[in-house]
C-alpha positions as CSV (number, residue, x, y, z in Angstrom):
1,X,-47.2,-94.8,-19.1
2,X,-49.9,-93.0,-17.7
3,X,-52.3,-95.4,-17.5
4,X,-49.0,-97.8,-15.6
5,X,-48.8,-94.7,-12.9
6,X,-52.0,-94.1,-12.2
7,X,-52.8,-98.0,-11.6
8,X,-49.9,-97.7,-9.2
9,X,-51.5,-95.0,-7.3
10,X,-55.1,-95.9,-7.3
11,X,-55.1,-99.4,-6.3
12,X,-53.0,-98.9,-3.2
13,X,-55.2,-95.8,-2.4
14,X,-58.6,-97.9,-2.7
15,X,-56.9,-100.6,-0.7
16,X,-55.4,-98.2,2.2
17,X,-59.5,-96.5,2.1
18,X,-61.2,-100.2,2.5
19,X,-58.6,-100.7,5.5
20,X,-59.3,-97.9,6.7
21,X,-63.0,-97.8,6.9
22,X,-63.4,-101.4,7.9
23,X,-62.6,-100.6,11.4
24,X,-65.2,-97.6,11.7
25,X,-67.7,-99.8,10.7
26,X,-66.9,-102.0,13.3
27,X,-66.8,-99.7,16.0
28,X,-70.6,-98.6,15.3
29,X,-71.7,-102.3,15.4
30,X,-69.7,-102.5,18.6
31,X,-70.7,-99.2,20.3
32,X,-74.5,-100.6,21.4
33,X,-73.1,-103.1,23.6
34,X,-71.7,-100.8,25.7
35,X,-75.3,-100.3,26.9
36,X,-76.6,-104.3,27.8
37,X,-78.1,-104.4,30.4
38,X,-76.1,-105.5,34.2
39,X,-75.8,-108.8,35.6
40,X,-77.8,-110.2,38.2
41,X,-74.9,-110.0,40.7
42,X,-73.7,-106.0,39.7
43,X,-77.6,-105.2,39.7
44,X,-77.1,-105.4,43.5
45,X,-74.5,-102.8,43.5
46,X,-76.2,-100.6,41.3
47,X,-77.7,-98.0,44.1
48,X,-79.1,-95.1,42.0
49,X,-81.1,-98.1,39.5
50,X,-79.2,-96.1,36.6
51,X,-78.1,-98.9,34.8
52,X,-74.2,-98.2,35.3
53,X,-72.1,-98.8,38.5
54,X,-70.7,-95.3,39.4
55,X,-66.9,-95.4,41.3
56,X,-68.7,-95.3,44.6
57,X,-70.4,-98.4,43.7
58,X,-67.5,-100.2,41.7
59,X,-65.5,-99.4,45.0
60,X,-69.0,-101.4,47.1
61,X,-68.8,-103.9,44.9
62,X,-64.6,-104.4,45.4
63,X,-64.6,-104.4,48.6
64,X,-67.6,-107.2,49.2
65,X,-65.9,-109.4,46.9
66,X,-62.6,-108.8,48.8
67,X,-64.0,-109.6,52.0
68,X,-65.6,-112.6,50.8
69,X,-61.8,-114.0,49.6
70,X,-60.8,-113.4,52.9
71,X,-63.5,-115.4,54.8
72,X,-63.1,-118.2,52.3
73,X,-59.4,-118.0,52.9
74,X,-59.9,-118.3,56.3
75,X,-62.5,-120.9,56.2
76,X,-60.4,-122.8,53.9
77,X,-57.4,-122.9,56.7
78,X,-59.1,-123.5,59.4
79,X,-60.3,-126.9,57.5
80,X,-57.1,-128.1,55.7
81,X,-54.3,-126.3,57.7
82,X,-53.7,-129.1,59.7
83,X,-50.3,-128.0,61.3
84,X,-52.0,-124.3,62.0
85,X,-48.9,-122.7,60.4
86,X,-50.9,-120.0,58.6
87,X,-50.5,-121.5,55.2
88,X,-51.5,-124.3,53.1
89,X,-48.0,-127.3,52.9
90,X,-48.2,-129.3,49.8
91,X,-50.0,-132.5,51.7
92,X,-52.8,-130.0,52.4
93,X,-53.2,-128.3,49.6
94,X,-53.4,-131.7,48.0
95,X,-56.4,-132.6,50.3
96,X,-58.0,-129.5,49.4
97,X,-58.0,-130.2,45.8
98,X,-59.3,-133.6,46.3
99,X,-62.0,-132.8,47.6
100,X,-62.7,-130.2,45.0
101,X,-62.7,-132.9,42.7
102,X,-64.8,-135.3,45.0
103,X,-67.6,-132.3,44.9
104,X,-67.4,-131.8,41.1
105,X,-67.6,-135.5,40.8
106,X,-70.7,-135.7,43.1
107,X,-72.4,-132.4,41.3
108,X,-71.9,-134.3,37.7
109,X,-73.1,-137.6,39.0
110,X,-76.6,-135.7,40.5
111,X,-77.0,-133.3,37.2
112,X,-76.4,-137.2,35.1
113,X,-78.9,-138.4,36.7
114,X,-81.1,-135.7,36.9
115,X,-80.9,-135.8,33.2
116,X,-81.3,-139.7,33.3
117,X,-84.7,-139.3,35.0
118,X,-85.6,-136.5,32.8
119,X,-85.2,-138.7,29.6
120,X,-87.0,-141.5,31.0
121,X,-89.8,-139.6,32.0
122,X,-90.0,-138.2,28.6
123,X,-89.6,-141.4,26.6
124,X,-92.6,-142.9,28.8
125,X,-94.3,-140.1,27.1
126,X,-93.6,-140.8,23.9
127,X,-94.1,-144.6,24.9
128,X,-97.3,-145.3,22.6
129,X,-100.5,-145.9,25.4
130,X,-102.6,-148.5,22.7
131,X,-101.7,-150.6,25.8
132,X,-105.3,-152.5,26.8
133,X,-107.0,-151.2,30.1
């Protein structure tokens, strides 16, 4: 009987302690990325070169990126909003995304044949040269 209660108590106590100590051990594999290093665009924004974007500098770096919304906002109805009402009608939002898709289209054809060019190049150098001179 004692051997019954005590397999009743330990085995749900070594199961709640695994549980429980899984997640610390996460957490310390976790904790080092808090300090990789900042991207290429918040390195910009980063005045004092301390590695980490203070509020003054989070607050820089929201209001750039809110004034570049508005001037591609703008931008973007001054080209499509035919009827100059101030917003984008259905017909027009239509062109808009057409031609979004025209550009990715044209980018994807370039990179294929970028890549084309770049795999005939190298299979030319792999091409054996006992050609005769």
């Amino acid at each position: 009987m004692k051997l019954k209660l005590l397999r009743y108590l330990c085995v749900p106590a070594a199961v709640l302690a695994l549980l429980t100590a899984a997640p610390l051990g996460r957490a310390e594999e976790t904790a080092p990325a808090k300090d990789k290093p900042l991207s290429k665009a918040k390195e910009k924004y980063d005045a004092d070169k301390d590695g980490k974007l203070s509020d003054e500098e989070k607050a820089k770096m929201k209001e750039d990126a809110k004034e570049k919304r508005e001037e591609l906002k703008k931008e973007t109805l001054e080209k499509y909003d035919a009827n100059h009402n101030g917003k984008l009608d259905p017909e027009e939002k239509a062109k808009l995304q057409a031609d979004r898709d025209a550009e990715k289209a044209a980018k994807r054809a370039e990179k294929e044949k970028h890549k084309a060019e770049k795999e005939a190049m190298k299979a030319g150098k792999d091409a054996p040269q006992d050609a005769p001179k």
